[in-house]
mmJSON file of the N, C-alpha and C atoms, coordinates in Angstrom:
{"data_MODEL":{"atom_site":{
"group_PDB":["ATOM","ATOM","ATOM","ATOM","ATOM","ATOM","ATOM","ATOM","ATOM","ATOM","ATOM","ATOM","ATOM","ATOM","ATOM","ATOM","ATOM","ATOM","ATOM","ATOM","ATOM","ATOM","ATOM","ATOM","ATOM","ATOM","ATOM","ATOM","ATOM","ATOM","ATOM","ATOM","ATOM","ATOM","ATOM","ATOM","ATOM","ATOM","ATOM","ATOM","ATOM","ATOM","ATOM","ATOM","ATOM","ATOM","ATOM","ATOM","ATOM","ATOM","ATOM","ATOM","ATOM","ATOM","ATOM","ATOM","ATOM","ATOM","ATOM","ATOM","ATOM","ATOM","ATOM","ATOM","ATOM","ATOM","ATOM","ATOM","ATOM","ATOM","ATOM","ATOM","ATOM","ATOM","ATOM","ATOM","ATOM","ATOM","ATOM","ATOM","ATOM","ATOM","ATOM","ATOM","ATOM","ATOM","ATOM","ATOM","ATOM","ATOM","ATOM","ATOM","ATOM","ATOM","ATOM","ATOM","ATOM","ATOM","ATOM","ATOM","ATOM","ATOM","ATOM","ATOM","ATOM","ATOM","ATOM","ATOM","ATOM","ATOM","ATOM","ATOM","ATOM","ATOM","ATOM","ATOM","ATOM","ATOM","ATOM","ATOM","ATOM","ATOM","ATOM","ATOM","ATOM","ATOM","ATOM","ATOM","ATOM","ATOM","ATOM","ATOM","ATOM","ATOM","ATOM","ATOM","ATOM","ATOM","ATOM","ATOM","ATOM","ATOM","ATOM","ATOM","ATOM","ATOM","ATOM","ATOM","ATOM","ATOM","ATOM","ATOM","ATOM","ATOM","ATOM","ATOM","ATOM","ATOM","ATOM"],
"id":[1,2,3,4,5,6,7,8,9,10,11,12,13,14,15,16,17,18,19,20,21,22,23,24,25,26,27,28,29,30,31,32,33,34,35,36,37,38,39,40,41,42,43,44,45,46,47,48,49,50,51,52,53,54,55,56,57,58,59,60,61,62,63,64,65,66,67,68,69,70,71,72,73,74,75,76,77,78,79,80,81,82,83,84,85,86,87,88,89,90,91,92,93,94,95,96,97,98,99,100,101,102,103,104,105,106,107,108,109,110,111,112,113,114,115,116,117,118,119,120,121,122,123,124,125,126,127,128,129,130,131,132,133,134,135,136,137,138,139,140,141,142,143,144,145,146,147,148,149,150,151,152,153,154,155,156,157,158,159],
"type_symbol":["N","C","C","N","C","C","N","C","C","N","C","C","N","C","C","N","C","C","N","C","C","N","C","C","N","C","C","N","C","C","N","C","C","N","C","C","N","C","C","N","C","C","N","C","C","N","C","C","N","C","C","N","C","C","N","C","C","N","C","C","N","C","C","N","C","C","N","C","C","N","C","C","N","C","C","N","C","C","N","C","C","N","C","C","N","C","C","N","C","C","N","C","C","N","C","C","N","C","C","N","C","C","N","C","C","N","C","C","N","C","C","N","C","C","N","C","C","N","C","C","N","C","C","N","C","C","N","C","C","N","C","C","N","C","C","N","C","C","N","C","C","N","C","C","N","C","C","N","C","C","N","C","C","N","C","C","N","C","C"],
"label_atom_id":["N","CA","C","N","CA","C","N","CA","C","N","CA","C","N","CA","C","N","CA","C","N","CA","C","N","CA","C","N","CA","C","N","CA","C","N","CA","C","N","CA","C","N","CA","C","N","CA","C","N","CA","C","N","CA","C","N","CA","C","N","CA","C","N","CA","C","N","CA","C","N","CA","C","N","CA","C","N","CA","C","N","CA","C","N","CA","C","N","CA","C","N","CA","C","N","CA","C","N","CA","C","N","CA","C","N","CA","C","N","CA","C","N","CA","C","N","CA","C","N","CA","C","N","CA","C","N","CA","C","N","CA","C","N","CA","C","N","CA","C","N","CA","C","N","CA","C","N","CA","C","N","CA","C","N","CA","C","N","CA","C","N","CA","C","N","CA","C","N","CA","C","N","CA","C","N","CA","C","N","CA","C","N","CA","C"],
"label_alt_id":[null,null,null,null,null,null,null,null,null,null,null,null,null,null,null,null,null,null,null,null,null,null,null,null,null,null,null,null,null,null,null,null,null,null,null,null,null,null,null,null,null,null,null,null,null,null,null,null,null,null,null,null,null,null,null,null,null,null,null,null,null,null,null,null,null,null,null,null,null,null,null,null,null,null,null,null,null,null,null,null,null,null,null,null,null,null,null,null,null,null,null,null,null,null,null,null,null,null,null,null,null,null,null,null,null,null,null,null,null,null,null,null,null,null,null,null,null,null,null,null,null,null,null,null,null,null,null,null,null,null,null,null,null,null,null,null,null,null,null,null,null,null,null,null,null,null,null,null,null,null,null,null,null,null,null,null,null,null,null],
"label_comp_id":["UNK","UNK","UNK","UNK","UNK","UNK","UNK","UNK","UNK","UNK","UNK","UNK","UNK","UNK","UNK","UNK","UNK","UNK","UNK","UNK","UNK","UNK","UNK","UNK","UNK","UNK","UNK","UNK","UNK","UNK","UNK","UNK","UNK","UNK","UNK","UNK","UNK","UNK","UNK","UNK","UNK","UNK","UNK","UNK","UNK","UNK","UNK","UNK","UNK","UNK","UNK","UNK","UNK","UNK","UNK","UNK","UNK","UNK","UNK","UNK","UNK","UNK","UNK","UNK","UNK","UNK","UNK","UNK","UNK","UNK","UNK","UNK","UNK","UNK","UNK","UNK","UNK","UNK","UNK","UNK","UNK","UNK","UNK","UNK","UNK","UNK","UNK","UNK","UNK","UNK","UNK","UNK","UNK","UNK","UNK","UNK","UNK","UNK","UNK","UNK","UNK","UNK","UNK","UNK","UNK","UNK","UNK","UNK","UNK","UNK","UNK","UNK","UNK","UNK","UNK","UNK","UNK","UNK","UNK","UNK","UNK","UNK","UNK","UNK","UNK","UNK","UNK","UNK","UNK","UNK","UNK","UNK","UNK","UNK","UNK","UNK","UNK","UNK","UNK","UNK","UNK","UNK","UNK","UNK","UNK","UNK","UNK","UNK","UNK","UNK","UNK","UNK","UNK","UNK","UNK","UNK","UNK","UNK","UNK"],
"label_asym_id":["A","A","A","A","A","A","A","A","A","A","A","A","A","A","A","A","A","A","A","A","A","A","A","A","A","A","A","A","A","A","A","A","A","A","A","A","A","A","A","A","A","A","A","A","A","A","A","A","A","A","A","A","A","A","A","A","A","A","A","A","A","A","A","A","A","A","A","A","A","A","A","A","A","A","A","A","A","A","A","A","A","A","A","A","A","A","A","A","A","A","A","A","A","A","A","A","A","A","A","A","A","A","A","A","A","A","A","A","A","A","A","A","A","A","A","A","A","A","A","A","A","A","A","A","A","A","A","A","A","A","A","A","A","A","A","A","A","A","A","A","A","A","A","A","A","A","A","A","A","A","A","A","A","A","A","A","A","A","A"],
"label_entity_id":["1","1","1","1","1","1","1","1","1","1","1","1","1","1","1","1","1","1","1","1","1","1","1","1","1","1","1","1","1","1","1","1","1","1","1","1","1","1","1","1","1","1","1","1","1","1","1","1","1","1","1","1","1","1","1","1","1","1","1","1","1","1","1","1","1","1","1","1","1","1","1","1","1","1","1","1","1","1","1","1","1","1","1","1","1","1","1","1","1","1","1","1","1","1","1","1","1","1","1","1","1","1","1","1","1","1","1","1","1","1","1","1","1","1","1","1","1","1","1","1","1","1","1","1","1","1","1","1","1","1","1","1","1","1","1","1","1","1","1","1","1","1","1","1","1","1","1","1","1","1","1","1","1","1","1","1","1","1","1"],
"label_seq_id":[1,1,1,2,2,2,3,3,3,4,4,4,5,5,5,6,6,6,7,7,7,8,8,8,9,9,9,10,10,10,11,11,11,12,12,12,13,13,13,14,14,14,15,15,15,16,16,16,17,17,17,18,18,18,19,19,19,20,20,20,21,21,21,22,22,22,23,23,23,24,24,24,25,25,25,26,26,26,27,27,27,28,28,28,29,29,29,30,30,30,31,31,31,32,32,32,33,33,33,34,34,34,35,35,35,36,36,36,37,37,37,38,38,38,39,39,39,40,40,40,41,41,41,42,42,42,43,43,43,44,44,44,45,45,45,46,46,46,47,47,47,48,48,48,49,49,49,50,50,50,51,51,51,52,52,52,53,53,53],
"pdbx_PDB_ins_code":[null,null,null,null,null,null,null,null,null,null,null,null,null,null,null,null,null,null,null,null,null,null,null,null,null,null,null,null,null,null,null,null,null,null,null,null,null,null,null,null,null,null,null,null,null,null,null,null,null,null,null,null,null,null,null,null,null,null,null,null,null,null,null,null,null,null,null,null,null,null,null,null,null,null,null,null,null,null,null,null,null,null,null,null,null,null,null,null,null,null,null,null,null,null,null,null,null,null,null,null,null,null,null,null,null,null,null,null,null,null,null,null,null,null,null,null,null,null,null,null,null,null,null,null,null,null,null,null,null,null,null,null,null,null,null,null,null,null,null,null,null,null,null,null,null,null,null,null,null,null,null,null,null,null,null,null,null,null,null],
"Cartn_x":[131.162,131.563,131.28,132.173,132.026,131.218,130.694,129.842,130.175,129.831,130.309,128.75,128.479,126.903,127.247,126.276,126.357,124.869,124.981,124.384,123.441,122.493,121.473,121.288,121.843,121.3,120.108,119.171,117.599,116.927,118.121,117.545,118.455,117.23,118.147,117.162,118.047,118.102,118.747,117.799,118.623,118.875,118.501,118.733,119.279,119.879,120.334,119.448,119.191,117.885,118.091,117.712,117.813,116.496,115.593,114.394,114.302,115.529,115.409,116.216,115.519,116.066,117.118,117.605,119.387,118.921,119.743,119.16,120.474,121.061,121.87,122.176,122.429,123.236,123.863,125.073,126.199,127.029,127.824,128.59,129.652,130.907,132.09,132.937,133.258,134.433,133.734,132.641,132.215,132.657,132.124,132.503,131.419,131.285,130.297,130.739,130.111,130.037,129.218,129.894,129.378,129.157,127.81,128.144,127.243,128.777,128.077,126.969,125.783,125.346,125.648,125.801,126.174,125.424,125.552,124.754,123.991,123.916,123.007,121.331,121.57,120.804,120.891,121.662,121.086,120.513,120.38,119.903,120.548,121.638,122.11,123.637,123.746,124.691,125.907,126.721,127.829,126.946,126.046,125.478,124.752,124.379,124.018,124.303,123.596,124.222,123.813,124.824,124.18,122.886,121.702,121.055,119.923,120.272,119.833,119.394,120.809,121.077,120.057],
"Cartn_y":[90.187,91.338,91.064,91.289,91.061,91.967,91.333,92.495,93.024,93.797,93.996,93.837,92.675,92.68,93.188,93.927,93.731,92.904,92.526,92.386,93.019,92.913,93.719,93.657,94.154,94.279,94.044,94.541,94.402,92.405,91.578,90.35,89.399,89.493,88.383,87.382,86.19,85.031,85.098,83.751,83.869,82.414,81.523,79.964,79.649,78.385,78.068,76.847,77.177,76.139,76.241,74.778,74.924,75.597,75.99,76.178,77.814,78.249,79.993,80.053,81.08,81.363,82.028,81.931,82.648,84.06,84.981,86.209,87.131,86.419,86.655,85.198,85.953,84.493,85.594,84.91,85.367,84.404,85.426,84.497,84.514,83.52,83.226,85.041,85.209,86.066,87.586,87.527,88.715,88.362,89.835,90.402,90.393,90.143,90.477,90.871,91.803,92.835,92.847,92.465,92.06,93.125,93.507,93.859,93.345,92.912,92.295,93.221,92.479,93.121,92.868,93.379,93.484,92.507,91.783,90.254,90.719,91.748,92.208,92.796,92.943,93.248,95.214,95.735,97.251,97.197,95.858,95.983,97.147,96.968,97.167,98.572,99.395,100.253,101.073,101.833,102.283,102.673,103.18,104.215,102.424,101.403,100.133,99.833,99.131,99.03,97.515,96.673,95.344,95.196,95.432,95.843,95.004,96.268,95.816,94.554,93.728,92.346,91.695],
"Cartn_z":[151.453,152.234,153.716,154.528,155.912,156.678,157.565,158.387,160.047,160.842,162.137,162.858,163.697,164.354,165.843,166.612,167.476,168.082,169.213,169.912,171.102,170.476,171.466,173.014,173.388,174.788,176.087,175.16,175.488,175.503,174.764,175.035,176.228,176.894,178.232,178.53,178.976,179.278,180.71,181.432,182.836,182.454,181.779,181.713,179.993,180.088,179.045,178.916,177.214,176.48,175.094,174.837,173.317,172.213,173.532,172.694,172.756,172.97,173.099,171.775,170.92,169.374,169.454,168.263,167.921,168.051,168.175,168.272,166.96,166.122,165.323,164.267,163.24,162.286,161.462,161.707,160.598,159.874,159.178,158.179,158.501,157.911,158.413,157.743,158.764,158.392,159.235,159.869,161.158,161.798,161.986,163.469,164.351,165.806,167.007,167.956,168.27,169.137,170.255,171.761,172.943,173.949,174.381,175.833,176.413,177.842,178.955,179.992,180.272,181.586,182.751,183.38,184.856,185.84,186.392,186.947,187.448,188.746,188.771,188.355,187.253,186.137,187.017,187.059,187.931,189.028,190.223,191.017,191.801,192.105,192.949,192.416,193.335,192.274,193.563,193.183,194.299,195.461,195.548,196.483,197.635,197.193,197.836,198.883,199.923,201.037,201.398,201.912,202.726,202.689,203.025,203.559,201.884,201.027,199.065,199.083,199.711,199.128,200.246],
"occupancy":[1.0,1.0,1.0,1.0,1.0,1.0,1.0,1.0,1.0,1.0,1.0,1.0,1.0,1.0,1.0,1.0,1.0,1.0,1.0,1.0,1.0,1.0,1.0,1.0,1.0,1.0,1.0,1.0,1.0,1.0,1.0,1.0,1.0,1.0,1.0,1.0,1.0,1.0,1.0,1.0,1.0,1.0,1.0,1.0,1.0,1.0,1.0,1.0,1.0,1.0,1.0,1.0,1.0,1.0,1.0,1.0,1.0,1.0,1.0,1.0,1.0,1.0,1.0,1.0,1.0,1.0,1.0,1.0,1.0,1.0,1.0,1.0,1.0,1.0,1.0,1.0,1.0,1.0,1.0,1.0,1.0,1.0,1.0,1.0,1.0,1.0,1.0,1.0,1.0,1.0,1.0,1.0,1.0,1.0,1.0,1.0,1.0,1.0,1.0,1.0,1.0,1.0,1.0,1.0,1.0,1.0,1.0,1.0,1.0,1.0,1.0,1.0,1.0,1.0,1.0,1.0,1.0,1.0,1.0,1.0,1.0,1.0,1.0,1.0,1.0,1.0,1.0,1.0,1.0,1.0,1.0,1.0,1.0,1.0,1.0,1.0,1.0,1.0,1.0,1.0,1.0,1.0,1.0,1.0,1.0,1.0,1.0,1.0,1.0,1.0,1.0,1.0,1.0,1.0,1.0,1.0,1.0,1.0,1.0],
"B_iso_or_equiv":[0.0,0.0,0.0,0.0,0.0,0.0,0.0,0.0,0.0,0.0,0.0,0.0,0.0,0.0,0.0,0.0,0.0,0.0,0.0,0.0,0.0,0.0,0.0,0.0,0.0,0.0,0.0,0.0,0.0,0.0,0.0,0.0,0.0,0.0,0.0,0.0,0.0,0.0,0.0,0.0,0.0,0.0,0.0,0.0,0.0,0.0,0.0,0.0,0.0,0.0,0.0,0.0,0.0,0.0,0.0,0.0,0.0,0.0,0.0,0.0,0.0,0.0,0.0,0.0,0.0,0.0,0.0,0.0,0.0,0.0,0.0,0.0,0.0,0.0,0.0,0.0,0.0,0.0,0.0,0.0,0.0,0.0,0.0,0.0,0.0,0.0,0.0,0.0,0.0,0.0,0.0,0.0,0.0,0.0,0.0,0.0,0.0,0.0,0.0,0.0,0.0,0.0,0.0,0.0,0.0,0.0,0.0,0.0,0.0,0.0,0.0,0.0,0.0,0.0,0.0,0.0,0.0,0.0,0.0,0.0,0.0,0.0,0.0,0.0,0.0,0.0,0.0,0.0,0.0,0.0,0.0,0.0,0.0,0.0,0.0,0.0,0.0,0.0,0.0,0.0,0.0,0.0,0.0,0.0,0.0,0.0,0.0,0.0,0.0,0.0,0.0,0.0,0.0,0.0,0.0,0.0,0.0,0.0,0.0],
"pdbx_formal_charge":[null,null,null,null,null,null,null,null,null,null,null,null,null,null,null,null,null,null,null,null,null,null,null,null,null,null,null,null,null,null,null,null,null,null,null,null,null,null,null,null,null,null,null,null,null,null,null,null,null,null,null,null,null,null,null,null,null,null,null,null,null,null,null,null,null,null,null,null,null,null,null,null,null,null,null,null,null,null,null,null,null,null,null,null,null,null,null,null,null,null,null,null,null,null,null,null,null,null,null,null,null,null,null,null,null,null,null,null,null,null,null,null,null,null,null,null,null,null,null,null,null,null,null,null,null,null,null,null,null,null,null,null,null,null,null,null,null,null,null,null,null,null,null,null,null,null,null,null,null,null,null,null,null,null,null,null,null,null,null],
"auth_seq_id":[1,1,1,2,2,2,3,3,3,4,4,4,5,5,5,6,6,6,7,7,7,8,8,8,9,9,9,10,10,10,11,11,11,12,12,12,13,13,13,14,14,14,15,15,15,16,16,16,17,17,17,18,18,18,19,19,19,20,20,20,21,21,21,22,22,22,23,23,23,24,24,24,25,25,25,26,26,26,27,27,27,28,28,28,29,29,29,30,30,30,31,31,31,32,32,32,33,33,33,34,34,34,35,35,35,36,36,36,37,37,37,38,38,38,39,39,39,40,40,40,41,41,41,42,42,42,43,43,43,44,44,44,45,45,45,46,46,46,47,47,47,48,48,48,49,49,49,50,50,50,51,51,51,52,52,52,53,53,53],
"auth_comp_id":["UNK","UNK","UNK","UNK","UNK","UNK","UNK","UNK","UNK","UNK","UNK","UNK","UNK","UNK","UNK","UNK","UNK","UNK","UNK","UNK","UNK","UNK","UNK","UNK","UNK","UNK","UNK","UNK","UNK","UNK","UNK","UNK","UNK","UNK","UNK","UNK","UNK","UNK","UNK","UNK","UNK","UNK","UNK","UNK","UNK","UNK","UNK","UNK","UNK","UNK","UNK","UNK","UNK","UNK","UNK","UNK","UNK","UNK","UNK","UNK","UNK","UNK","UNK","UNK","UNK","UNK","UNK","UNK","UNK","UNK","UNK","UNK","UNK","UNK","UNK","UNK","UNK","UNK","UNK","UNK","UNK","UNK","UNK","UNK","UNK","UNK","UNK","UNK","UNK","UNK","UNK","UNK","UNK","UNK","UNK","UNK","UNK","UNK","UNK","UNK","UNK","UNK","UNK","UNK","UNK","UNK","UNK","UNK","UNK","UNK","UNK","UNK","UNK","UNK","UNK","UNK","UNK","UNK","UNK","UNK","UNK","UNK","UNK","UNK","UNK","UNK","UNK","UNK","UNK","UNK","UNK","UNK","UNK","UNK","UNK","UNK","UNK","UNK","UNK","UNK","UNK","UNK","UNK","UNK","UNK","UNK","UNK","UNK","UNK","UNK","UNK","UNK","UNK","UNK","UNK","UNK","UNK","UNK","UNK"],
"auth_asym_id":["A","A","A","A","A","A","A","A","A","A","A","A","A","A","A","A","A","A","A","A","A","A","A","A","A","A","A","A","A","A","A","A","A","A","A","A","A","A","A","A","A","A","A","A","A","A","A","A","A","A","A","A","A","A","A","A","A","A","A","A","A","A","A","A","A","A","A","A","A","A","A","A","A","A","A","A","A","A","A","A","A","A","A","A","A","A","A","A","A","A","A","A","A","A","A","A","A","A","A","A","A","A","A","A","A","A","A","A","A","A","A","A","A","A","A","A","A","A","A","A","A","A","A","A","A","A","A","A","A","A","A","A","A","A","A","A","A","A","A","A","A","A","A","A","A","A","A","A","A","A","A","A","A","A","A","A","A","A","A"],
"auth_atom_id":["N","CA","C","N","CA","C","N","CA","C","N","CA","C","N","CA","C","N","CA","C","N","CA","C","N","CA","C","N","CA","C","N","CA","C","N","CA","C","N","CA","C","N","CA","C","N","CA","C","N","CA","C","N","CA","C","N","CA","C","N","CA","C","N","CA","C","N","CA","C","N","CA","C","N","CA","C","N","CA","C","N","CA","C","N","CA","C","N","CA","C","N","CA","C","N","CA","C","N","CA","C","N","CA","C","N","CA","C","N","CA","C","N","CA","C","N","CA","C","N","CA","C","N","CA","C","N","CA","C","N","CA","C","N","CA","C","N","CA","C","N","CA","C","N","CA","C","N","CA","C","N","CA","C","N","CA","C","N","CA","C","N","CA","C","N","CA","C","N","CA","C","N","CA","C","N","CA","C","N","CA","C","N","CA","C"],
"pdbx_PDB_model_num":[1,1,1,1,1,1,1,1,1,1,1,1,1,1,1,1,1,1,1,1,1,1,1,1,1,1,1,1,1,1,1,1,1,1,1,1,1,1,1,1,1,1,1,1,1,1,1,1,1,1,1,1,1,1,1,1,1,1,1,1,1,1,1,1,1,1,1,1,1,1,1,1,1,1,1,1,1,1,1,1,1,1,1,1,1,1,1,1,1,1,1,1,1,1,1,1,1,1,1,1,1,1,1,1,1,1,1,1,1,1,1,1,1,1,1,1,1,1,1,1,1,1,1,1,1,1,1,1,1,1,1,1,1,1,1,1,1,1,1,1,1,1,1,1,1,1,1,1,1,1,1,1,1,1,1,1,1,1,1]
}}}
């Protein structure tokens, strides 16, 4: 039976490594479910000015 995962949000990475664990394993025939965060991480938002950065 197929499954629908999402992906948690709450785990971030700023670097790519092989020694950071899977944070999912699935089987052939899921689904995953992405959301991106914003690069920022929320630094920065409409109301921001030059200034933030």
């Amino acid at each position: 039976m197929t499954q629908t995962h999402k992906c948690p949000t709450d785990t971030v990475h700023y670097t790519w490594h092989k020694e950071h664990e899977p944070i999912l394993t699935i089987d052939s025939g899921d689904t995953v479910v992405f959301e991106t965060r914003e690069v920022s991480d929320n630094q920065f938002n409409f109301h921001s000015t030059t200034e933030a950065i």
